[in-house]
N, C-alpha and C positions, 0 to 999 in steps of 0.2 A: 479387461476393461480399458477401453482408452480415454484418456485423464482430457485430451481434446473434446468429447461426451458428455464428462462427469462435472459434477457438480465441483470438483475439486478444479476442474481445467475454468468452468467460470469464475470461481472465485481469486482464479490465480488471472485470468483477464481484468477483473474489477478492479485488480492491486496494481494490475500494471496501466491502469486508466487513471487510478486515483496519483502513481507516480505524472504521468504525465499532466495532471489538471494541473498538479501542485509548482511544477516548473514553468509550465505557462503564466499562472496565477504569482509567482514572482516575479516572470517577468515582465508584468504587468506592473507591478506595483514598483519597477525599478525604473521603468521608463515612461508610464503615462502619470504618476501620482507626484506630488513632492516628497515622499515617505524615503528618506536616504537608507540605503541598505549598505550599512557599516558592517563591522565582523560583528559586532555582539548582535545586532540586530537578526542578519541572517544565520547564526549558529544558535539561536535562540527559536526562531520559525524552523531550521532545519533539527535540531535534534527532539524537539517536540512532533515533528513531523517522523522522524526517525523512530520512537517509543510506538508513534501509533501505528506503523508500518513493522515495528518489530511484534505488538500484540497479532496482528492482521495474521503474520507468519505461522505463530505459536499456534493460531487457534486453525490455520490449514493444517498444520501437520499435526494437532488432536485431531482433527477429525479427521483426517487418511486413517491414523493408527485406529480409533473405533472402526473408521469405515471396512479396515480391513480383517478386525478382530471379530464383527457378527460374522456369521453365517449365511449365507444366501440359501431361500429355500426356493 
């Protein structure tokens, strides 16, 4: 199987799409808004952003381990 293919290589594209929206999306909010991006304010946006990027992981690699635990007929 190549994971480039598989449903697994997309959803590991999405994650690296949603990595990049989200640095974008800061740096927008650093330089076109008045919104100051102190340390609490960005260790607050990032380790929330961090939790949901660690769930995104968890639930690739359940679904590898299923993916590879059926059988193919």
């Amino acid at each position: 199987m190549d994971v480039a293919d598989s449903d697994l290589g997309v959803y590991a594209v999405s994650g690296a799409f949603a990595v990049l929206v989200y640095l974008v999306a800061l740096a927008v909010l650093a330089f076109a808004t008045d919104v100051g991006l102190t340390v609490g304010t960005t260790a607050t946006l990032t380790g929330g952003f961090l939790l949901f990027m660690g769930s995104y992981v968890a639930a690739m690699v359940i679904y590898r381990g299923v993916e590879d635990g059926e059988p193919v007929e």
